[in-house]
C-alpha positions as CSV (number, residue, x, y, z in Angstrom):
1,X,6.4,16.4,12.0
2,X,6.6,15.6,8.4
3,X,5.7,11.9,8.7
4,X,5.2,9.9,5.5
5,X,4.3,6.5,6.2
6,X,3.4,4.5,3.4
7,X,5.5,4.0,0.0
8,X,6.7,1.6,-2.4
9,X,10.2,0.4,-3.6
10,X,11.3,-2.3,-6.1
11,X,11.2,-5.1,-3.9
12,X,7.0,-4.5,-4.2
13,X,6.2,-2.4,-7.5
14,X,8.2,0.8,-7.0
15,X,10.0,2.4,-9.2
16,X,13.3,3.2,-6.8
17,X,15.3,0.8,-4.9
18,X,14.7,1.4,-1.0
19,X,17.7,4.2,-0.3
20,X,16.6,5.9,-3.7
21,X,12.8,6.2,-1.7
22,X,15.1,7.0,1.5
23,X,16.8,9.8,-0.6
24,X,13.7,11.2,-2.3
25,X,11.8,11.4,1.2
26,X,15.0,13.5,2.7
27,X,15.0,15.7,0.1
28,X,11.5,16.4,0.6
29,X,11.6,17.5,4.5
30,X,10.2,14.0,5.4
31,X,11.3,13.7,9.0
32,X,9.5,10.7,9.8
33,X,9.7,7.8,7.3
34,X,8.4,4.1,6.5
35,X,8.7,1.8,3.7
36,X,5.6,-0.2,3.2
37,X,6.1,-2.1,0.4
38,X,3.4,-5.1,-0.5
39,X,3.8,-8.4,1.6
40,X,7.3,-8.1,1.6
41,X,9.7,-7.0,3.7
42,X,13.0,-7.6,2.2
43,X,13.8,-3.6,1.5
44,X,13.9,-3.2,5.4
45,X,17.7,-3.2,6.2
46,X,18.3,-1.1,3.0
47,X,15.7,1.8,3.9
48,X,16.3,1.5,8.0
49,X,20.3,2.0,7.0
50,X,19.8,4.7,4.5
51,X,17.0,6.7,6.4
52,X,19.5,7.3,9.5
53,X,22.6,7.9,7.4
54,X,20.0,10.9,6.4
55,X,19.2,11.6,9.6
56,X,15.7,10.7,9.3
57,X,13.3,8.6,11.7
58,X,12.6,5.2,10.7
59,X,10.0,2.7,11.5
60,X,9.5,-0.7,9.7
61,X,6.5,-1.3,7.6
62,X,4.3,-3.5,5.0
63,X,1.6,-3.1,3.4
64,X,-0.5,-6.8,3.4
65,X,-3.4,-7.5,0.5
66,X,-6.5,-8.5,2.5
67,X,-9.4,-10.5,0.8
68,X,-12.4,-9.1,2.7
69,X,-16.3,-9.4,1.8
70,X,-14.8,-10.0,-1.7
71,X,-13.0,-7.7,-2.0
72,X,-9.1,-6.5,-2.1
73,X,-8.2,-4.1,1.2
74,X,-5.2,-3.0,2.3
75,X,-4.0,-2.9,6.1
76,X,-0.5,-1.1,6.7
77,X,1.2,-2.9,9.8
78,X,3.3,-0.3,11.2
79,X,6.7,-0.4,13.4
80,X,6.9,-3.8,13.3
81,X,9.7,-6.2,14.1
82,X,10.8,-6.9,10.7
83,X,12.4,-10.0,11.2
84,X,9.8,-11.5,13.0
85,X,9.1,-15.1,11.8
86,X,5.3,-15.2,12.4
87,X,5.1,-12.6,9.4
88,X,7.4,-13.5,7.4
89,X,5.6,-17.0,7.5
90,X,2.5,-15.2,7.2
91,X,3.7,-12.7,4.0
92,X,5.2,-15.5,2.9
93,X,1.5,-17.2,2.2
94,X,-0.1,-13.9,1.2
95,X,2.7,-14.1,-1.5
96,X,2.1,-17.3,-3.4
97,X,-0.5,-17.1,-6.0
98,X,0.8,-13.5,-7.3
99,X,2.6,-15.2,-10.3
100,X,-0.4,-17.5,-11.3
101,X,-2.1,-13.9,-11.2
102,X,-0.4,-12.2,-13.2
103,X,-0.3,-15.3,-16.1
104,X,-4.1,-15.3,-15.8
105,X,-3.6,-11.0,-16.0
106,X,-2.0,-11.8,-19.5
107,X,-4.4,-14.3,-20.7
108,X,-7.3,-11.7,-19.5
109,X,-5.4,-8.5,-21.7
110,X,-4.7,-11.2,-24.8
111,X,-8.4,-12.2,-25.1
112,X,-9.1,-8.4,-25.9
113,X,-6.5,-7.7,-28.3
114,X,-3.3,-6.8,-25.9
115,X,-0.6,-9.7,-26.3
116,X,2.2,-10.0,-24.8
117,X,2.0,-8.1,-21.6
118,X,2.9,-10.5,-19.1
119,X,6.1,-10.6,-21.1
120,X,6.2,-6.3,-21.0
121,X,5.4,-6.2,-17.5
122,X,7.7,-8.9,-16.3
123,X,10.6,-6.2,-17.6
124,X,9.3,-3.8,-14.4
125,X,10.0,-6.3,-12.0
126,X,13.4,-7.6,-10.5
127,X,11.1,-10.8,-8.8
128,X,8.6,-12.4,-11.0
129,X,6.9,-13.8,-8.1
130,X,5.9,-10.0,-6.9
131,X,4.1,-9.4,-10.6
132,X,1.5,-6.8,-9.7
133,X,-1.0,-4.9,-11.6
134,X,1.1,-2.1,-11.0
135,X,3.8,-3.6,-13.0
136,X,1.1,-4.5,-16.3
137,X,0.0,-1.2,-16.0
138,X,3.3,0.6,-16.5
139,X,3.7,-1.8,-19.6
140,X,0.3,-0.7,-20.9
141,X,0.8,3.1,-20.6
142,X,4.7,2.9,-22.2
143,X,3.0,0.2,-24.8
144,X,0.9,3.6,-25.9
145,X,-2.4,1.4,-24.3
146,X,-2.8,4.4,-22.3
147,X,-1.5,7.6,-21.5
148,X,-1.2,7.0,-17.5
149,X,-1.2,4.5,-14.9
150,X,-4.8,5.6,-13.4
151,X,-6.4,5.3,-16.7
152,X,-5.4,1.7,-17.2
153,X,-6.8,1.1,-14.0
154,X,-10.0,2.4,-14.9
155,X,-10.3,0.7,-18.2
156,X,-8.5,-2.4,-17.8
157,X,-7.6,-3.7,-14.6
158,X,-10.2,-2.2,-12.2
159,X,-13.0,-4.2,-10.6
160,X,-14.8,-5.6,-13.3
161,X,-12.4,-4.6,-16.1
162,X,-11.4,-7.0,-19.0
163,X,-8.0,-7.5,-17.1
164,X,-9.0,-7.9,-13.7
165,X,-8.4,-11.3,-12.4
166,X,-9.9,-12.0,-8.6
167,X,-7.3,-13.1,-6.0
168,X,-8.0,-14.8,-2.3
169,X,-5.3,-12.6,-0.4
170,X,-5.3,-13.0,3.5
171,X,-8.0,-12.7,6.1
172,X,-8.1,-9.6,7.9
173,X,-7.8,-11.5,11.2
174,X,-4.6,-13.1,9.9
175,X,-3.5,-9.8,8.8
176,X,-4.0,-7.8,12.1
177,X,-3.0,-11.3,14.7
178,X,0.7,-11.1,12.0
179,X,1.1,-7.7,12.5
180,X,0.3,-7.0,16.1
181,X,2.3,-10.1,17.0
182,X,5.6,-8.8,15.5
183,X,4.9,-5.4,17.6
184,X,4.1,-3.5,15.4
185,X,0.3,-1.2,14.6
186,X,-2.3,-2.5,12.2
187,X,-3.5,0.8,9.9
188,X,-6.5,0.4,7.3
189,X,-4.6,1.8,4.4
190,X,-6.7,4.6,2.0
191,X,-10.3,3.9,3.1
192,X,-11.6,6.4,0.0
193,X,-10.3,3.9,-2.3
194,X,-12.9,0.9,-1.1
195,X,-16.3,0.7,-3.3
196,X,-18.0,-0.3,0.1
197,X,-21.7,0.7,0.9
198,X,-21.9,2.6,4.3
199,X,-23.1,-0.7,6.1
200,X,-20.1,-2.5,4.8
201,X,-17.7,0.1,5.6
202,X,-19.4,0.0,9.6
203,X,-19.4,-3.6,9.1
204,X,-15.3,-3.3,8.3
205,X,-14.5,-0.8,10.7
206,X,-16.3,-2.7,13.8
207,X,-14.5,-6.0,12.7
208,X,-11.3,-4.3,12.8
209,X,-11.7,-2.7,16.0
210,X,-13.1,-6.2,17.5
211,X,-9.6,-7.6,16.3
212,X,-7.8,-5.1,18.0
213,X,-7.2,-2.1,15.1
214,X,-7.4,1.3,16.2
215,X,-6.1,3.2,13.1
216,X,-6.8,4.2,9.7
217,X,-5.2,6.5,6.9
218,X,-6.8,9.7,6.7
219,X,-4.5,12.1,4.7
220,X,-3.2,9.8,1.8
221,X,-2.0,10.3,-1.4
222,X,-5.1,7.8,-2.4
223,X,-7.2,10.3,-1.0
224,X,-8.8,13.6,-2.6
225,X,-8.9,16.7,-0.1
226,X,-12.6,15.9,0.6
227,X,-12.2,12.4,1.7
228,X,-9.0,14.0,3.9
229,X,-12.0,15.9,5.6
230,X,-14.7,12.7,5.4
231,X,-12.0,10.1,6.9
232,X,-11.1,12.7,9.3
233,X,-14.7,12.7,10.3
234,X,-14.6,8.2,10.6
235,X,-11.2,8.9,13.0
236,X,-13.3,11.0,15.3
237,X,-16.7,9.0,14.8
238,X,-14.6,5.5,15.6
239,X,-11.8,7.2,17.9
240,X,-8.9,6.1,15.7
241,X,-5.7,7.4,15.3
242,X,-4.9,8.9,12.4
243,X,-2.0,7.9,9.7
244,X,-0.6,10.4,6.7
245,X,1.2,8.5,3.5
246,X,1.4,9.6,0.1
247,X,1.4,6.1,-1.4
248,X,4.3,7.1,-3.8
249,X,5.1,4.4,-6.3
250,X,7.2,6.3,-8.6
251,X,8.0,10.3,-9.9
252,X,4.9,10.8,-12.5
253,X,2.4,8.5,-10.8
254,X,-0.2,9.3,-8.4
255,X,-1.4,12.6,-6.5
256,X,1.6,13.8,-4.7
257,X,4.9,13.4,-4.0
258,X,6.7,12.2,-0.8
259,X,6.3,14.3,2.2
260,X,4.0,16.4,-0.2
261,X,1.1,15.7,1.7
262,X,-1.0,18.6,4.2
263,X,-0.5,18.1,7.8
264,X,-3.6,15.6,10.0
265,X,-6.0,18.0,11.3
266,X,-4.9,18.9,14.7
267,X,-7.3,17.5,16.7
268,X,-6.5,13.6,15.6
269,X,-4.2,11.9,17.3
270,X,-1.3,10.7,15.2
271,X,-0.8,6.9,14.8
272,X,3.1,7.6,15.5
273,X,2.6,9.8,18.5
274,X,3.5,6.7,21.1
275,X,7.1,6.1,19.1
276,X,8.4,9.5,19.8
């Protein structure tokens, strides 16, 4: 099972419209496919209709920005009722705020000598109010700032950067009560990418579980091969079930490609195992 389960279109900060991911996934022998893309959910009918033209499994996805301890995570809510009102309410909320962001993004990058890129990154968006950092960082790189997307990250808008501007996103209970209640699987999305002690990450994990998660990504495009094997080792220590995505934004950014990704090590039970 070539299963690729987490991946970003335009309607989030993508570089291809949904059927262009649908497209790119088929031609790479993914046989299994989700579009994840963040808080939003309005690429669903476009990628469900393309992926079975292809012949390709479909199940419905987002990606939902979580404030926790602080800080940003990521939970992937996975086969879920798209059209369920609860979560479009809820993504709805998580939503509002992103435009204020990215103004205060802008102001952030001006004060150290970058102008205009709220104006640049607005032209890598087709919906203003989904500005992510994503979108300021392609700006950046094609501005010459920086010669790729993870190194504007890491001297920009990163934790502590000069353009890093702190949001409130959801709370993890919302997050998992949104997503369980439209059907669907809650999934802690690249763990490896968290700066979180050991403690917190125990503290995260057990909160999660007490809300009623029981997966995490293990074999991610955010992930290097040796947190494959260390995240593999948190899926047998906690007794989750295991997800696979490459996180593909666009061709040139990132680790791997779609459906590019080793297989789950055999003995974790995959997240999409009860679907089939």
């Amino acid at each position: 099972m070539n299963a690729d389960l987490h991946c970003h279109s335009t309607v989030s900060d993508g570089q291809f419209a949904p059927a262009e991911v649908a497209a790119r996934a088929h031609a790479n022998g993914v046989t299994l496919w989700s579009l994840t893309d963040h808080d939003q959910l309005g690429g669903q009918r476009e990628a469900r209709a393309a992926a079975e033209a292809l012949g390709m499994g479909y199940l419905a996805g987002v990606e939902i920005s979580v404030t926790w301890a602080a800080r940003t995570v990521h939970i992937v809510g996975m086969n879920v009722d798209a059209e369920h009102e609860g979560l479009q309410r809820g993504l709805e909320s998580t939503r509002n705020g992103r435009a204020a962001r990215g103004e205060a993004i802008g102001e952030a990058l001006a004060a150290v000598g970058i102008p205009d890129c709220l104006k640049g990154a607005l032209r890598y968006t087709d919906d203003p109010d989904m500005i992510s950092r994503t979108h300021f960082a392609r700006y950046l790189v094609d501005a010459g700032y920086a010669t790729s997307t993870s190194e504007v990250f890491s001297r920009y808008l990163g934790d502590g950067k000069p353009g890093f501007v702190e949001h409130r996103w959801a709370k993890l209970a919302d997050a998992v009560k949104w997503i369980r209640e439209a059907g669907g699987e809650p999934i802690i999305a690249h763990p490896g990418r968290y700066d979180f002690t050991p403690v917190e990450f125990a503290a995260l994990f057990d909160e999660f579980i007490q809300l009623g998660g029981r997966a995490i990504e293990v074999v991610t495009g955010s992930h290097t091969p040796d947190q494959y094997r260390e995240y593999a080792d948190v899926a047998r220590r906690y007794g989750f079930e295991a997800s696979r995505g490459s996180d593909f934004h666009g061709a040139g950014e990132g680790r791997v490609d779609l459906g590019r990704l080793p297989p789950l090590p055999d003995d974790l039970t995959p997240v999409w195992e009860r679907w089939l």
